[in-house]
N, C-alpha and C positions, 0 to 999 in steps of 0.2 A: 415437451413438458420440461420443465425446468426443475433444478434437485427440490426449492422449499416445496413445489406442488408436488415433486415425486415421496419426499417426507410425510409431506400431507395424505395422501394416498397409499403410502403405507400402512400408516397410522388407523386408517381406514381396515386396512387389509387384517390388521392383526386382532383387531374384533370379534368376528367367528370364533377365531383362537382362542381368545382370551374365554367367548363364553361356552365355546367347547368343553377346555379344562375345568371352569366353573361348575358344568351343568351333570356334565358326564360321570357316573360312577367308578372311573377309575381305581382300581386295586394297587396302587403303588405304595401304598403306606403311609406314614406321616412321622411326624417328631413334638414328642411330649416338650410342651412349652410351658410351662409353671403351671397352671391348673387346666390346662387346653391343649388341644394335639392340632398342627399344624398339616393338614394334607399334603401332600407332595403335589397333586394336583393346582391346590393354591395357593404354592409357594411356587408355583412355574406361571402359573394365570398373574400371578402379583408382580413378580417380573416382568413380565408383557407389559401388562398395567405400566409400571413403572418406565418399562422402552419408550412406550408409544408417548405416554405423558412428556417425557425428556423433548420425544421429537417435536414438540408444541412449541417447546422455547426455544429450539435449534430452527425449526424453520422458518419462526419469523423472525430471531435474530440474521438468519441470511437472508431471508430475502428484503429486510430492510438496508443491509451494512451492503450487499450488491445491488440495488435496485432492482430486484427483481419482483414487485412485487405486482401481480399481476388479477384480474378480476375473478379467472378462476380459484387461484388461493385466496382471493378474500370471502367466495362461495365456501370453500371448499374446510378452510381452517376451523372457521366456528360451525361448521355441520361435524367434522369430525370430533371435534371438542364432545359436542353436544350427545353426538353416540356414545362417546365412549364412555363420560361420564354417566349417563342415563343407564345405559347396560350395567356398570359398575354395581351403582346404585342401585338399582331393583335387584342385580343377583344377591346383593349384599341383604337385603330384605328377606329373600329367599334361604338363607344361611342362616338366617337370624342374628344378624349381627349389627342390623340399621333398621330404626323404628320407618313404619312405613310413613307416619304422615312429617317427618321430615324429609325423607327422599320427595314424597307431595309437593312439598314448599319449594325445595331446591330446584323440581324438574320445572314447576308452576312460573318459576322466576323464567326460569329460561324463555318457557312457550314467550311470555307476556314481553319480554324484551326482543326477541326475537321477529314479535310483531309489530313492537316500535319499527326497530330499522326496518322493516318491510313497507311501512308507512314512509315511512323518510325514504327509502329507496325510491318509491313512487313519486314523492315529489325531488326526487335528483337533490335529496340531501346524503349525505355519509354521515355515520354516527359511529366516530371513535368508541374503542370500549377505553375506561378510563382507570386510575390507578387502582380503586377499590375494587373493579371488575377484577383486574390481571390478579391483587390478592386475594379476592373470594377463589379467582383458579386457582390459586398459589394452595390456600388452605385445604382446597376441596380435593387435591391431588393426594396430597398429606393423609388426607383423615383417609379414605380410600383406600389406598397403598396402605396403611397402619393396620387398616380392618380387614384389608384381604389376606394380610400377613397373620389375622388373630393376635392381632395388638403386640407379635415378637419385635424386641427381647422387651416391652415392658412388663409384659404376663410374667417375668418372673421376678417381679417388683410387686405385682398385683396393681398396679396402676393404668388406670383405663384408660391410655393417651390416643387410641385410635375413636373412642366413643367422645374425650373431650373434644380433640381436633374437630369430630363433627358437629360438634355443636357449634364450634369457634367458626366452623365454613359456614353453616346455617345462620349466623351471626351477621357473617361478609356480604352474605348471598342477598339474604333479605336489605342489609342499608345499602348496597349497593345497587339492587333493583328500586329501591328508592330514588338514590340519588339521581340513579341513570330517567328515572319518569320525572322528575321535578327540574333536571338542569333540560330535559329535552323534551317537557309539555307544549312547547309552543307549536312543534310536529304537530301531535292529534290536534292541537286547537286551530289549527292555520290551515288543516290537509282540506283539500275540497270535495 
């Protein structure tokens, strides 16, 4: 296995983790952040969050700039993507810090594009994810990270950059599942 797929599988790994710290009542305390206390629990899960997120850009910038880039990382990268963020999301529902029928849209995107390329797989096409994909991740990382932190340090601004950001991914997510079905319709129309 080579480092981007052992990244990949990391990335993978650290999952549990992340919803261990999330899920688990832990007594370690936390730290008053403007009008909100920051758990110690997840401000270590958000960290995680933030590792694993890193290692999405690290592995595929190696294993592009090496050539390494091989069928089970191209399995393996967007399933990871897709757990992690997914897990994220719903725990972040569960905190109460992300409305449910936005994590709905965002996850709903996923499923639906997901089963494009499986479509195009089927017919021996590849389906690049394209600029607006990489920024709907870009965004979605952001707002995530921001709300698992309890919006620190802007909570002590009172500014709710971890609730805008989600909307701005919410934003990405949906024109970019557009764009991704309209530049890549001729898949379903042509599949046998």
């Amino acid at each position: 296995m080579n480092i981007p797929n052992r990244l990949t599988m990391s990335r993978i790994l650290l999952i549990p983790i992340f919803i261990v710290l999330m899920t688990v009542p832990f007594s370690w305390g936390g730290w008053e952040i403007g009008n909100a206390t920051l758990p110690v629990a997840h401000f270590v899960a958000a960290m995680i969050f933030i590792i694993a997120a890193a290692t999405d850009w690290v592995d595929g910038y190696y294993a592009r700039k090496y050539n390494l880039v091989t069928n089970l990382g191209k399995f393996l990268d967007p399933l990871a993507d897709k757990l992690l963020v997914s897990a994220a999301l719903i725990l972040l529902i569960e905190i109460g810090l992300a409305p449910a029928w936005v994590v709905i849209v965002i996850i709903s995107r996923e499923f639906a594009v997901t089963g494009l390329r499986l479509v195009a797989a089927g017919e021996g096409i590849v389906l690049a994810a394209g600029k607006m994909g990489k920024l709907k991740t870009a965004t979605q990382m952001v707002a995530i990270a921001a709300l698992l932190l309890h919006n620190y340090p802007f909570s002590y601004l009172g500014f709710p950059f971890g609730t805008i950001m989600l909307y701005v991914s919410l934003f990405f997510t949906v024109l970019s599942g557009l764009e991704y079905f309209i530049k890549n319709w001729h898949v379903m129309r042509d599949s046998k």
